[in-house]
Structure formats: C-alpha cells, structure tokens
N, C-alpha and C positions, 0 to 999 in steps of 0.2 A: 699685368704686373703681379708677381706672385706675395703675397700675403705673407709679412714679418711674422716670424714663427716664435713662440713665448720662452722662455725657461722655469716655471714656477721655482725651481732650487735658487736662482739666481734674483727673482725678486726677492725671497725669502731672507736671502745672507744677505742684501741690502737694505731688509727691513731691519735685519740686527745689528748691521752697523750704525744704520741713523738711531737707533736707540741706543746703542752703547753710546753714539757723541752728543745725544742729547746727555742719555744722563750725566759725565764725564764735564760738560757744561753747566748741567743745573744746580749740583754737587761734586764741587772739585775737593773738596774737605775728606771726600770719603776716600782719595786716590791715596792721602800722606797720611790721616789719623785714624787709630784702629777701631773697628764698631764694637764700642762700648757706648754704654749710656752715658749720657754728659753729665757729670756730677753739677750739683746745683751747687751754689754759692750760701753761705746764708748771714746774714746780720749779724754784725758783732753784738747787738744787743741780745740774739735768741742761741748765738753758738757761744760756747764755752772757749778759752782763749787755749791754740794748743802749745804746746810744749815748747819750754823756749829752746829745742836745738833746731825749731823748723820755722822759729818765726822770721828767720834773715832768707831774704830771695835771694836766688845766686842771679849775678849779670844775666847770663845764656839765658834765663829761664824769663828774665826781666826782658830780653829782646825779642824773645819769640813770641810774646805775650803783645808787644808793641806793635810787629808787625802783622801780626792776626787782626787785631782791631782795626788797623788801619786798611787794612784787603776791604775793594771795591766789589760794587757788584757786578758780574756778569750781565751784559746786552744779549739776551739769547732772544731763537724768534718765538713768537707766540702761539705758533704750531705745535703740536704736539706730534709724538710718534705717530701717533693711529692715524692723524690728519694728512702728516706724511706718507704715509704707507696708501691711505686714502690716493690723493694726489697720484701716486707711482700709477698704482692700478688703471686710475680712470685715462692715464696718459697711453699706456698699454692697450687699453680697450678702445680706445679712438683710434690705434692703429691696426689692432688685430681683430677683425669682426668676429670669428671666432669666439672669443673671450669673450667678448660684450656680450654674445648670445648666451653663453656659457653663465655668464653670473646674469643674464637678466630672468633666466630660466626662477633664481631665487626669488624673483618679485612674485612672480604669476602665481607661485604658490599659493597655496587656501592658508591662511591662519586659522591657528586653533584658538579657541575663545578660552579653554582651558590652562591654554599654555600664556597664552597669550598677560591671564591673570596673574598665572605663579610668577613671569615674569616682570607685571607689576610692582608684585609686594617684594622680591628681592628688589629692584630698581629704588623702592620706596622707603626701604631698609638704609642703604645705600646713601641715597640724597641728603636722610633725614641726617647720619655721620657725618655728612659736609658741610650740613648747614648749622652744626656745633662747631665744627672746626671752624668755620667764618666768622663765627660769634668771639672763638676765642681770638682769631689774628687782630681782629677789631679791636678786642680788648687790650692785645699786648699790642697793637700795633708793628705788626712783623708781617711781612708778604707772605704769603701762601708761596711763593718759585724762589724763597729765601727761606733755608735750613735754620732750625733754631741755635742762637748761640751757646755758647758752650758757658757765657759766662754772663750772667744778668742779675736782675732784680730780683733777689728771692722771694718780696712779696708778691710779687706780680706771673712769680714762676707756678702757683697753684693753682690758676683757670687754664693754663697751659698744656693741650696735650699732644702728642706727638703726629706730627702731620702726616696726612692720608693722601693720597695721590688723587688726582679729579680722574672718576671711570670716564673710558672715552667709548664710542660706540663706532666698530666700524662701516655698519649701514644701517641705516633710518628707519626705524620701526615704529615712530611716534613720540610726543612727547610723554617725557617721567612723570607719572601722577604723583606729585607731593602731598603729603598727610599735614594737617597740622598738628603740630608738636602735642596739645595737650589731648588730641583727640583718642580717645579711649580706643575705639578699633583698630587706629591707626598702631597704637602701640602693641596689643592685644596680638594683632600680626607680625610685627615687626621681627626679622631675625639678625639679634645683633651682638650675640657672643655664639662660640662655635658649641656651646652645651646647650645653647636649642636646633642646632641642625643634629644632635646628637638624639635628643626626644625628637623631633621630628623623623629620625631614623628606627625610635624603638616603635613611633607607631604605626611606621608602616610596616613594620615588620611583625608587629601583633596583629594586623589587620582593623586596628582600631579607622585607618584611612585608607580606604579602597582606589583603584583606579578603576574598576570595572563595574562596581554595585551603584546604585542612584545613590547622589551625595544631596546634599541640602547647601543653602547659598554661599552659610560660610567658610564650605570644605571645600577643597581644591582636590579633586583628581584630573590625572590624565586622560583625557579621551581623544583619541580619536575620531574626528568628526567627517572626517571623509569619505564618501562612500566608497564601500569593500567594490572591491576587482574581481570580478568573477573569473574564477579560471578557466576557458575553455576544455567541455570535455572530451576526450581522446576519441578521436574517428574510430569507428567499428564498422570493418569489413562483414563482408555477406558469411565468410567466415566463424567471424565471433559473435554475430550475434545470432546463428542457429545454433553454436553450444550454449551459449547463455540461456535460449529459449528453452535447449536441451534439458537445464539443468536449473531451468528455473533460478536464474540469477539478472534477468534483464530489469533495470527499473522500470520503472511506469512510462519515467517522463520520455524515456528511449522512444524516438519513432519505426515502428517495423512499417517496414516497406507490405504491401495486400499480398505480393507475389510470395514472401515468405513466409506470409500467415497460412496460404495456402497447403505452398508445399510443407510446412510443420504440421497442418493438418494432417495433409495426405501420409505423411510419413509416422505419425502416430497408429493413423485408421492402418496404415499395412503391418507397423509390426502387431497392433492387436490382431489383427487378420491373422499374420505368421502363427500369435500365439495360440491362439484360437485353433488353427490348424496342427498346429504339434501335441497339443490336447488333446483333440482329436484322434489322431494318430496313438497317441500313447495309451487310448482307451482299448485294450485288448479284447477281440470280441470272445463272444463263445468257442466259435470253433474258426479255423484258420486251415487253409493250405501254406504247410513249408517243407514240404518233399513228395517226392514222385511215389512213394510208397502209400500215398491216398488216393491216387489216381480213380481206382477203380470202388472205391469207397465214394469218392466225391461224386462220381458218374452217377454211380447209384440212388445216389440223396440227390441230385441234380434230377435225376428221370422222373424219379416219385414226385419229386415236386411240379413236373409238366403235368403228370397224371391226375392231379390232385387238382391243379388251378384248371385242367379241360373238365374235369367232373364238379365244382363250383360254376363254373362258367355256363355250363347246363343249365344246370339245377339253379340258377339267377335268372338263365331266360327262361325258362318252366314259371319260377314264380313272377315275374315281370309279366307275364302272356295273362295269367290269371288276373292280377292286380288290374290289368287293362280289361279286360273282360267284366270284372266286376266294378268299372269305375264307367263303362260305355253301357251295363247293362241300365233296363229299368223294368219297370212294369210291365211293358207290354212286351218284353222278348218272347221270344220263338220258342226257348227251351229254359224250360224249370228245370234245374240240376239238383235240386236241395229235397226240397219238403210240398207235401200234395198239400197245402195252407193257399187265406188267398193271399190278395196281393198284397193287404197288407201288412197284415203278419208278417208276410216276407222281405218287406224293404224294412220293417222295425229290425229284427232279429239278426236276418244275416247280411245284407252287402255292406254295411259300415263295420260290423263284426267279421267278416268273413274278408274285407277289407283288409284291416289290420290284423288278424293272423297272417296274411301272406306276407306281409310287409315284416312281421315278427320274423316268419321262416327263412325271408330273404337278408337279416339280418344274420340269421344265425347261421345262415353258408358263408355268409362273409367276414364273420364277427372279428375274425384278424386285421380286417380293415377297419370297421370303425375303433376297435379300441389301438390301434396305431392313430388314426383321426384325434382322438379323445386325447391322447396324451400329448399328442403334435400343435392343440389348441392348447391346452394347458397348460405347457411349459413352453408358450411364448415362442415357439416355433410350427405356425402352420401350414401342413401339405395340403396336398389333392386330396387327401383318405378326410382330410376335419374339412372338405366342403360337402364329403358323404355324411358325415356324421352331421354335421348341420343341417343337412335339408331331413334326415332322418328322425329327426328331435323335431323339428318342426310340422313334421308329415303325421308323426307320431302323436303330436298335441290335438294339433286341427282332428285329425279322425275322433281321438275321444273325445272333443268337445261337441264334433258332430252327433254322436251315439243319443250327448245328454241334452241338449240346446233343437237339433234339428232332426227331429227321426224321420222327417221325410224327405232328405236329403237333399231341398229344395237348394242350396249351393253348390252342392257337389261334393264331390272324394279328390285329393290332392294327395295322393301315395301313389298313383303313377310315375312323378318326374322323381322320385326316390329309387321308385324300381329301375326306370332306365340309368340312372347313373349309377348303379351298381352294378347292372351288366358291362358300361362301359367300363369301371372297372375291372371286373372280374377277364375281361379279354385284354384289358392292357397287363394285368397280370400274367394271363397265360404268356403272353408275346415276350413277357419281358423274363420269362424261365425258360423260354426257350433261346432267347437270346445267352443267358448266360450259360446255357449249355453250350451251344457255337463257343461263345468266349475260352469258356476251360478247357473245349478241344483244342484250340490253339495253344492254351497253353501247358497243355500236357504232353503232347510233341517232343521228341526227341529229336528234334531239328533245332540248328540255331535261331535262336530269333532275333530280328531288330529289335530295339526299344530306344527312346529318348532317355536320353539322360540331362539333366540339372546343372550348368555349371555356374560356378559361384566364383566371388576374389575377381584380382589382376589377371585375366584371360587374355589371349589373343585377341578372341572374338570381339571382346569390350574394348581392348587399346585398337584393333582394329576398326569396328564401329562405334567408337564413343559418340562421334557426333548424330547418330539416328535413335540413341536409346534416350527413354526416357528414365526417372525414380524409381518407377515400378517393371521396366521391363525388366526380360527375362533372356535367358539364354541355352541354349538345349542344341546339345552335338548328339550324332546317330553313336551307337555301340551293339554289341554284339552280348548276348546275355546263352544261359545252358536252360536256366530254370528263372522264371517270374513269382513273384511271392504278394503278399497284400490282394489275394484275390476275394475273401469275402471282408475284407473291410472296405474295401472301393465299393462292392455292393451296399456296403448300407451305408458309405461316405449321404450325406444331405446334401442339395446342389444348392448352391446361395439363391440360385432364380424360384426357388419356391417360395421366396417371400413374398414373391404377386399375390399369393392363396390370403394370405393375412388381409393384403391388399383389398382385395376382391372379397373376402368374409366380412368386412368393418365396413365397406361401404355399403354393401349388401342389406345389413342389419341396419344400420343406420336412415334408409332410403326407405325402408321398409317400416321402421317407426314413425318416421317421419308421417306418411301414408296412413298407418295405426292410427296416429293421433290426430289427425285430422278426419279421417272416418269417423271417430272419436267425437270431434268436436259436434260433431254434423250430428250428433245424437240419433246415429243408425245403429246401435247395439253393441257391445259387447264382439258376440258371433260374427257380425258381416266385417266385423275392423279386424279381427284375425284371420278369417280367411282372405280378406285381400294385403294384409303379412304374409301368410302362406304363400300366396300367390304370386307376390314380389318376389319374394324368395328362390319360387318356381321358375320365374323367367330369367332373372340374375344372375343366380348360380351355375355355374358353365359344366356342362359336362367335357368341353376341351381342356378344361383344367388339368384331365389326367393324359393330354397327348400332348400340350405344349413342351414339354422336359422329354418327356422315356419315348413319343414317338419317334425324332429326328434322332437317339441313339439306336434305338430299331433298325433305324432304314438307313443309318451307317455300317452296320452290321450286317445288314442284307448285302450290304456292297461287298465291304472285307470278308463272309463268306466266299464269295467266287475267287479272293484273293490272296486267301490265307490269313487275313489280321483280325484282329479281333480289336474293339473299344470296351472298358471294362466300366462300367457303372456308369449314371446316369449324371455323375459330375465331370466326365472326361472332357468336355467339351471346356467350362470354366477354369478346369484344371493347367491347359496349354492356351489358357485365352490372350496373357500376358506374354507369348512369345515373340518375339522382336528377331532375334536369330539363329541360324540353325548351321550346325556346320556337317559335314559328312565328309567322306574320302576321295580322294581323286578318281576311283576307279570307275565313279557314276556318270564323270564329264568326260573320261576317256578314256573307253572302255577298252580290257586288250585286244579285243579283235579288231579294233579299229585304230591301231598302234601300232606302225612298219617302222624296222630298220631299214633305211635301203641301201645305204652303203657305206663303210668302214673304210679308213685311209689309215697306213700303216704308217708308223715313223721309225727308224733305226733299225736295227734287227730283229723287232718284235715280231712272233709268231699269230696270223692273226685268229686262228684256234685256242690261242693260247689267252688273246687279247675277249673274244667270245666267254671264254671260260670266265676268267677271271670279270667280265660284266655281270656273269650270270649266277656271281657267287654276291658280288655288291648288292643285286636289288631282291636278291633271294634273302639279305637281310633288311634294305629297308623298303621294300613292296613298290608296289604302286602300278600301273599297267605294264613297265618294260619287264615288271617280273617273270610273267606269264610269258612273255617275247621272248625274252632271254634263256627263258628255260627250255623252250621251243627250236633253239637254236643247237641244243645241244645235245649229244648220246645218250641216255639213260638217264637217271634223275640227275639234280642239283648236290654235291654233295655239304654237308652242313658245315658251315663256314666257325672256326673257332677262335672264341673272343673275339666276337667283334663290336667294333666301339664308334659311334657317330661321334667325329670328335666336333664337328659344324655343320649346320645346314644353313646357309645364306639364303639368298631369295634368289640367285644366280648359279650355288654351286654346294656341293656338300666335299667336306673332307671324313674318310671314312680308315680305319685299320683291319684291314682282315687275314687273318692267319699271321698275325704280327707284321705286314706290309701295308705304307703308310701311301690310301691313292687320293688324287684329286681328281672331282669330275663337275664340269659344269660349263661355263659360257666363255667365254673368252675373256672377257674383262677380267671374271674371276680369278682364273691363271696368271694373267697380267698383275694382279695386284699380289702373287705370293712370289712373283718373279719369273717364272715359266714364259718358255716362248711357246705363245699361241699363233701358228702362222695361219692369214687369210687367202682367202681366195674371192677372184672376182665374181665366182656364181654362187657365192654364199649369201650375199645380200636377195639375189632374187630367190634361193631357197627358205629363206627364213620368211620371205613377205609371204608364202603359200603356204601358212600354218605350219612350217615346220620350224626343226630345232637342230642347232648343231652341236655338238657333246664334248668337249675337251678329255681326254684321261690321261692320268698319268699314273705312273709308279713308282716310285723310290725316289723321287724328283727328278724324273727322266720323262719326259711327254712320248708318250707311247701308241698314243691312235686318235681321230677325230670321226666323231658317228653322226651320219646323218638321218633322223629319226624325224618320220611323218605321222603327227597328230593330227586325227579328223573326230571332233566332236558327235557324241553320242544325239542320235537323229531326234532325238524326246525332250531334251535339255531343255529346248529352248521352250516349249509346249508348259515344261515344268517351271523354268521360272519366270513364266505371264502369272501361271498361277499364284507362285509364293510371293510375286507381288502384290496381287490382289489383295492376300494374306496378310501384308504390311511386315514380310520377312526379309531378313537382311541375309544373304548365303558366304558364307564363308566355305573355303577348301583345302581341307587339309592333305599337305602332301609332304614327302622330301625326296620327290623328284625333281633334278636340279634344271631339266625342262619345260618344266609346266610352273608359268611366271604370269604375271599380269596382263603382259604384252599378250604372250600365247592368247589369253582369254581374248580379252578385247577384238584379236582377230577372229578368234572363230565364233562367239559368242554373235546374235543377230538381234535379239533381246537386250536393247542395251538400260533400261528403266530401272534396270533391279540391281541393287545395291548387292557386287560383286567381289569376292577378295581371295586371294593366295595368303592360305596361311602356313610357312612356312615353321613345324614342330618340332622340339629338339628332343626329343626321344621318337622312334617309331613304333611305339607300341602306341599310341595319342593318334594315329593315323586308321587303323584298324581298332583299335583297344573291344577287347573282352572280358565283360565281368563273368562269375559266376552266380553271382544272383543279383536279381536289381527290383527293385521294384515303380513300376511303370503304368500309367493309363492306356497306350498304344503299342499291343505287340503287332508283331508281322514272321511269319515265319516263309516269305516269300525274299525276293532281292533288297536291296536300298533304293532302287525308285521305287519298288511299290511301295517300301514303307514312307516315300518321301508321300508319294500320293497320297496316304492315310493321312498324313499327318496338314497334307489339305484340307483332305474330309473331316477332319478333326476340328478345323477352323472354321468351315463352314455348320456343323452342329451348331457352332453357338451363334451363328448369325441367325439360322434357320429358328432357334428356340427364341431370340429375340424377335422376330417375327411373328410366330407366335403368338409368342404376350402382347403383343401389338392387336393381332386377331382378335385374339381373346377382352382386352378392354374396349373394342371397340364393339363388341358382343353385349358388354355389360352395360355401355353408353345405350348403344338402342334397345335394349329391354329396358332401361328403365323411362325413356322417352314412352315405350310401345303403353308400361302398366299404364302409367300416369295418364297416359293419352284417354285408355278405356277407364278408368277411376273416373277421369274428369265427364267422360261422356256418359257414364254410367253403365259401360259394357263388361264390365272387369268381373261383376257378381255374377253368379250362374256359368260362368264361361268353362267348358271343357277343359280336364287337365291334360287331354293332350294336344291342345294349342301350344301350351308350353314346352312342351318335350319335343312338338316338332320345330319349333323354333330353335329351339339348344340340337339337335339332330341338324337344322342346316349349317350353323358353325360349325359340325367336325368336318364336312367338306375343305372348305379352304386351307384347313390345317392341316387335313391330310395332305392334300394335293401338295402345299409348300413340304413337309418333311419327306415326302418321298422322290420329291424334287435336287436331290442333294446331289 
C-alpha cells in the first residue's frame, strides 16, 4: 500500500486557522471594540466631579454598558494552539513514516551545552514574567484565559498589569529552570525590557562577548561543540601529481606512489644530463672543422700528431727497458755500464738515482698525459691519464724515500709498473691518432654520407611505437648530409664510463691505507708500510684502464675502415646507447632491382605508353624503388614534373597533382572509398598472397590502368633485423609507396621478433631528406645497410666497454685478495716489481680479445 503523501503548506493554513479560532474564542471583545487601552475608572473620592453637560448617561450608552456586564464566559478547550498543531503533526506522523523519520532526525541531534544555556536564561526571563502575572490574577482575582475588564475597581487596578500569553513549546527540550525571584544571579541575567537585548547587542558587537575566544562561567558564547567534518581531499591523478612534484607544490601529507618517485628521479637525473650536455656543447673548443677549405690543414696537424705519439711511444719503451734493467739489476750483474767503483759505491749512488731519472725522463715524453691526469683528478673528474699520474706520485715518493731510509735497496725499486703503464699509454695514444685520422678521411669525402639524425616531439616513430619506448629513449631516422661538422669536439667530448677511473683510484688508495696502517700497527717502520702502499698500488692500479673506453672504438674503426664509416670520439658508443628506434627508407627492404612490373591492364582508351609515362613522372617525384623501375621503362630521362603536390598518402594509397592533373594510385579499397570503380579479378587474390601488389591509377577521375608489381625483399634484411633486435631496436619504414603496406611486410618479412612498421610520410622529402650539414657520431659514406650495420657496431661498442669494466674490476678484486694474501704471509716485502706488472700485463689479454671481438 503506497504511503499518504504530506502537504507541509496545508498543515501550515490549518495551524492558522485553529489559531485564528482559538484566539476569536478567547477574546471575542477584540472582534467589536477598537484596541485601545482600557481607560481605568477612578473613585469619586480621588477624581474630580466632571462637567455637568456629561454627567447624564444617555439610555444607548446605559444598555450597552448592561449588556457587557452581563456577557458570560466562554467554554473554550484547554489546549492551546501549539498543543493543537502538536496533535496534527504526531497524527500525520503515525501515517507517513516518512515525516516521523524526518523530525525524529531532530532528536538524535547533539545539544550544545552553550546553546543549550542561552536558552535557559531567556526561558528563565520568561517564566519569571508569568510568575508576576499569577501573583497579580491572584490578587485581582481575574482568570488568566479571561481578558481584563474595561471597567473595575480602581484601587485594585494598580497591581494589575496586562496579560502575557503562556509561552508554549513545540518539542520537549527539558524542563524551564526557574530562578528564585530575590536571587541576585537570577536577576543579574534576566533579559526583561527590550534595552537589555539592545546592550546585549552593542557588546557583541564591540567584542566585549566573544563566540570564538575562552569565556569564563558567566559568559555565554556560541560554540559549537561538534566535531568539525573533515572534507575529503580531491583525488589526484598520476597526472597532477608529477606537476605538483614538478613544481614543488605537493604537501607532505600527499602519498606518492615509489613508481613516481622513481621516474621524478630519473627525469630530473636526464634533464641535468641534457644540461650538462648542451654546456658541453656550447663550450667552443680551440680549433674546430666547419668547411672543406681545412681539409688539407686538418691532414696535416692530424699526420704530425701520429708522428709525434710513434716518437713518444719509442722513446717510453727506451726508457721503460732501462727502468726494468735498473730495478732486475744488482751487485752481481755481468755488466757495469756506470763507473769502475765497487759494489757499493754503486748501489749507494746510482740504481735508486739512476732509477728515478728515467722515470723523471719517461715523464717528460709524456707530460701531456700526466698533467691531463692532474687536472682530470682535480676537478672531480677522473680518466685513465690520473691513474698514470697516481701510480707516478707514488713511484716517485717510494724511490726517494728509498735513496734516504734504504741504500741498500734491501726492498726493492717500484718505477717499473710506472714505466709500463706509460707505454701502455703512449700506444693507445698512437692508435687513437691514427684512428682519427681514418675518421676525418671519411669525413672529408666529397661523397654523400649517411648519418643518424635525432628526432624529437609528436613523430610517427613514437605514435608509432609508443608502446616499446621508455622516458629516456631515443629516436634516430637515417638522412643523407654534404659535410659533418663537431669533429674535434666529439674528440675531446669525456665518455661518462670513465667514472670507473675514480672508482678504481678511491678504492685503490683506501685498500692501500688500510695495509699502511696496519703495517703501521705491527711496528715494522715507517719504510716497509709504504712500500707495501706502493706496492698495493702496483698490483691495483689496472693498466686496462686505458683499453676498456678507446680500445673497442679502435677496433670499430678497424671494421668501418674496409667500409667506408667512421665512429668519431670515444663517447660514440654512449652517445646512441639510448636508441630505441631507427627509421630508414623503403629502398633498403626493396631494393629496385628486385622490384618488377609485370603486367599493366588498360582501361578505356588509354594509351599504355602513355599510362608508363605518366607512372614515371609520379614516383619520379615521390621515390621509392618503382622510381628506378619506372624510369627504366621508358626513352631517355624522366622529364621534370611541374608543381607537384602530395595532396595524401594513406597507408593503402596516395593521391598526387602533376602538371596540374589530379591522379589516384593505390589499393582498391582506397579507390572504393573516393568512388571509383575498382574492378576485380579472380587471380588477383593468389597474386597478392605471392608478395605481390596490385596498383589502381587513375586520372581525372577516370580509372585508367591496374599494375601488377612483384615485390621480393632484399636477401640481407632479415640477417639485419636479428641484429637490430639484439640491439633492442624498434624499425620503422618510411615510404609513400602506396604498395609497400604492412601486410606486404608480414609476408615477406621471415624475422618476425622485431618490432616492424610502415610509416607512411606526408611530405617526400622525410623519405630520403638531405641535410647540408649535421652533426653526427656515426658517418658512413657507403650505402644505408652498411650504415645500418654501423650503427649495430655502434651498439655493440658499448656492450663491449661494459665488459670491459666488468674485466677490469674483477682485476682489482684479485689484486687485492693476491697483496693481502702475501702481506699476511709475509711475502709482499722484497717481492720483485715486476710480479706486478705481469700480473697487470695478463689483464690486457681478455680485454683485448673481447674488443676486437666486435
């Protein structure tokens, strides 16, 4: 049964009725005489006698006066309005659950203890007026629900004052706390003419009575005692809160998810990197190639400097041979080279003395090296050159503490492992000038060269492959450059992976104090605690330091000579390490020689020489392999096609203008959806499953020929992309031939792992594009596979250099197992220095063999 629905308007005008008929009943006097005050009467004894033209009452005035008196009292009920109104509601509410819910919602409410008071002392205000008004009916004896007469006892009319209505309460809030009358607080509070709600108003309005500040017992403010509602606050997406983080705006109490702390990390660490890198860049070096008119200048200073590091290179093993000579000789050699003295005159004087001049000499063929070393320590970035200059400094101490502590050389000479890792410099020097010699012939060349280019924004590539790239990858399409530029800044570019050097210098020293101070402890001297420092130092210090970086670009360079490319500096590798995808040309997956028309079908009266031509005027502007085909097809050159305008290239079809003639060329659907009839044939399905393609054309919106064109993939492709998978490369191909589509791929494609796509370009200069200058880590002045293969090779450099480093600390682990071993056993003192230097000599094995492994 559906639930009696309320009218609040309609209880309401029956609460104002039964009050209009109460009052109408309580006071019927007020319906006939007008509200004025009732004049009092007063005693002939106290009032003066008036005028005798008023002192005769007229009859009329004698009757009405008669029948006044005589009026009965009214039976009314003892209900009152509010009682009634009460009654309605609760009747109402026992019908309509609704409503009951509705006002019972008022009970459950919290009282305020505040409020709760103010409305004591008005209630108490209140009471106290009615409990004078009782005193008076008592007195006059007159009903409180009976109106005062108009006409009475004047002595009696002075304790009389005019009746107040009983407050009535429409729900139950507790009983009225009454005051007693003489009680001082009671009155103290009481508000009972309207000019104390008036002061009551000016002091809250001076702020004398606060609602908000601590009150004391006798003040009354408002408070609210309920507790505050917290507002929930506003969800933030992954969105707002990496600009918040951006911008430093997130609170505290915000929880970030790890995954975003991460990537804010990593996203800070790269643009410092970027900035880092454009600083770099914008440091102008001394001297620069930026045109072809240094050519034979650059050669020049390029040859002098091979010539230079082969006669260093010498002249380091000259003195290196010596150093060893004088640190294996002693007393009893075969041949005195010095002085007819005996023997020991001559261990005093010359082999720690004659010692360390070589070691002086082999510094000063190199000195380019250590003070590049010296400053690369210094300023918080160190190479390979500050682990020469470390072991030099310390080769350098030991010898002269030997001269003053041990003249009889009873521990030995440690400037041998000095001497060899200077020759191992001074030969990765040479290799690395002659490397950039190779480099700048390539790019001296007056041949086009490939290079990679950088591309950045809303790309194909990227809406393409969003889903494989990460934050920091990268994106790099082949182009076609005249001249490459940035050739001696990539030279002295730093490669980040030389921060193992630091690596490997701190632990070094540290392993080595370590050793010191416990020699130290052991109260074996001074002299024996720093030559087995020295000696730490000796086995530690890697002379692979200087092949893990510049060898594996060496022996990239050994390859791109027989190929024509060249890697430019020893950061190439890091350089393209973040490559993710690479896009190139169609002409690499299908190549023209391996691109047949075979057969043309004519439509209406077109000329099919005519139909030939005008193909060979189409791809003769936007390329691709039919160009070469197309050209091939026809007498004499291609003649140059005017104003012509790609107005679309779809994935299916390109619409094209040439010589102001508007063609359509593509798949058949594509025709279908601009209107055109494409008609089928039944051996089109098994021509297209055998890699091929069939061609819609038209001309003027007239369908004019259908070509059927046999695609056979380039026999390398697939060889090429096992590799670029290796790579973790994503291939993109740019084309806007309306042939070569995904499908195509898929079928000829046997490699199917590697993340493949048609990217269809709307300009064709994006297909081939040519810069005139770029600057690049990877030229090639051979085809685009081989520059694809380089840029294999390119990515293996940096595996190979992480390898490397790999070698190389595991070099540093067992030397320093090997010292500690001989320390602890006691064999470390007296020990030959060249234990250690063949120990550091069997490390470059492994290193070599991995870099020329590439």
């Amino acid at each position: 049964m559906q639930k009696p629905k309320f009218n609040i308007t309609d209880i309401l005008n029956k609460a104002v009725e039964a009050n209009e008929t109460q009052r109408k009943a309580e006071y019927p006097a007020k319906d006939t005489v007008p509200e004025e005050k009732p004049q009092r009467t007063e005693s002939s004894a106290d009032v003066k006698k008036p005028p005798e033209k008023s002192s005769k009452v007229k009859p009329e005035t004698d009757e009405i006066i008669k029948k006044y008196s005589q009026k009965s009292k009214v039976n009314i009920d003892d209900k009152t309005s509010s009682d009634a109104l009460r009654e309605m509601l609760n009747s109402q509410m026992s019908n309509d659950r609704e409503l009951f819910n509705y006002y019972r919602n008022f009970e459950n409410r919290k009282k305020s203890k505040r409020v709760e008071e103010l409305y004591k002392l008005i209630n108490s205000a209140t009471q106290s007026d009615l409990e004078e008004r009782e005193e008076i009916t008592k007195i006059s004896g007159i009903s409180p629900s009976v109106p005062v007469p108009h006409f009475t006892d004047p002595d009696k009319n002075e304790n009389i004052r005019k009746e107040k209505n009983k407050q009535q309460k429409l729900y139950d809030f507790g009983e009225t706390q009454v005051f007693d009358k003489d009680d001082a607080q009671a009155d103290k509070g009481k508000a009972e003419y309207d000019e104390d709600y008036e002061v009551l108003s000016k002091k809250i309005e001076s702020g004398e009575i606060s609602f908000t500040e601590e009150t004391d017992d006798k003040q009354i403010a408002l408070v609210n005692e309920e507790p505050a509602v917290e507002k929930p606050k506003p969800s933030m997406d992954t969105k707002d809160i990496n600009l918040r983080l951006l911008f430093d705006m997130l609170d505290k109490e915000t929880p970030v998810p790890d995954e975003l702390i991460e990537e804010n990390k990593k996203a800070t660490a790269k643009v410092k990197k970027s900035k880092k890198k454009e600083k770099e860049e914008q440091t102008v070096p001394a001297y620069e190639y930026v045109s072809r008119g240094q050519n034979s200048e650059i050669q020049e200073l390029l040859t002098r400097a091979i010539r230079s590091s082969l006669i260093k290179l010498i002249l380091a093993l000259v003195w290196c041979l010596g150093i060893l000579y004088m640190e294996l000789a002693d007393v009893t050699s075969v041949y005195d080279f010095f002085y007819n003295l005996n023997p020991s005159e001559r261990t005093i004087l010359f082999y720690p003395l004659v010692d360390l001049q070589l070691l002086f000499f082999l510094a000063i063929t190199l000195f380019d090296g250590l003070i590049k070393g010296a400053k690369g320590l210094f300023s918080g970035k160190p190479n390979a050159e500050s682990i020469f200059f470390i072991s030099f400094i310390a080769s350098t101490i030991h010898c002269i503490l030997t001269i003053f502590l041990d003249w009889e050389i009873s521990k030995g000479l440690y400037c041998l492992p000095c001497g060899v890792l200077g020759v191992v410099y001074a030969l990765i020097k040479y290799l690395q000038c002659r490397k950039d010699y190779h480099c700048f012939k390539v790019l001296a060349s007056t041949r086009s060269k490939y290079v990679a280019e950088k591309l950045t924004g809303n790309t194909k590539e990227a809406e393409e492959f969003y889903k494989y790239l990460f934050d920091d990858s990268e994106i790099y399409t082949t182009k076609k450059t005249d001249f490459v530029d940035g050739f001696f800044r990539r030279l002295n570019t730093r490669p980040e992976s030389e921060s193992i050097n630091g690596f490997i210098i701190a632990l070094s020293l540290i392993v080595a104090a370590v050793l010191f101070g416990l020699t130290m402890y052991k109260s074996s001297g001074f002299y024996d605690a720093f030559t087995m420092f020295t000696q730490t130092l000796a086995f530690a210090l890697p002379f692979s330091s200087f092949l893990i970086i510049s060898l594996p670009v060496i022996a990239a360079n050994r390859i791109g000579r027989k190929n024509g490319s060249a890697f430019i500096g020893n950061a190439v590798g890091e350089e393209y390490a973040d490559a993710s995808v690479i896009s190139f040309s169609d002409t690499e997956v299908y190549p023209s020689n391996l691109v047949k028309i075979t057969s043309i079908k004519v439509y209406g009266e077109n000329r099919i020489d005519k139909i030939i031509h005008d193909l060979a005027n189409v791809f003769s502007f936007v390329g691709g392999p039919l160009k070469a085909v197309t050209a091939g097809m026809i007498a004499g050159e291609v003649p140059v096609p005017e104003n012509p305008k790609l107005i679309e290239s779809a994935s299916d079809g390109i619409c094209v203008v040439i010589d102001g003639r508007e063609m359509f060329l593509g798949k058949r659907n594509y025709l279908r959806r601009y209107r055109f009839e494409a008609p089928y044939d039944d051996s089109d399905a098994v021509f297209e499953k055998r890699n091929g393609s069939i061609m819609y054309v038209t001309l003027n919106d007239t369908l004019t020929a259908k070509v059927y064109i046999k695609y056979t993939l380039n026999p390398q492709f697939n060889s090429l992309l096992r590799d670029l998978y290796k790579a973790g490369m994503c291939v993109g191909i740019k084309t806007t031939d309306p042939n070569i589509t995904n499908s195509l791929i898929e079928q000829s494609v046997k490699y199917k792992k590697t993340p493949i796509s048609i990217l269809k370009v709307g300009d064709v200069a994006d297909v081939e594009a040519e810069n005139e200058k770029t600057d690049s880590g990877i030229v090639v002045n051979a085809s685009l596979h081989t520059f694809l293969k380089m840029f294999i090779v390119c990515d293996k450099i940096r595996h190979v250099t992480k390898a490397n480093g790999i070698i190389n600390l595991l070099s540093l682990a067992i030397a320093f197992f090997v010292v500690y071993f001989l320390a602890f056993t006691g064999q470390l003192l007296g020990l030959p220095s060249w234990y250690p230097v063949l120990f550091q000599l069997i490390w470059l094995v492994p290193v070599s063999i991995v870099s020329f492994l590439l």
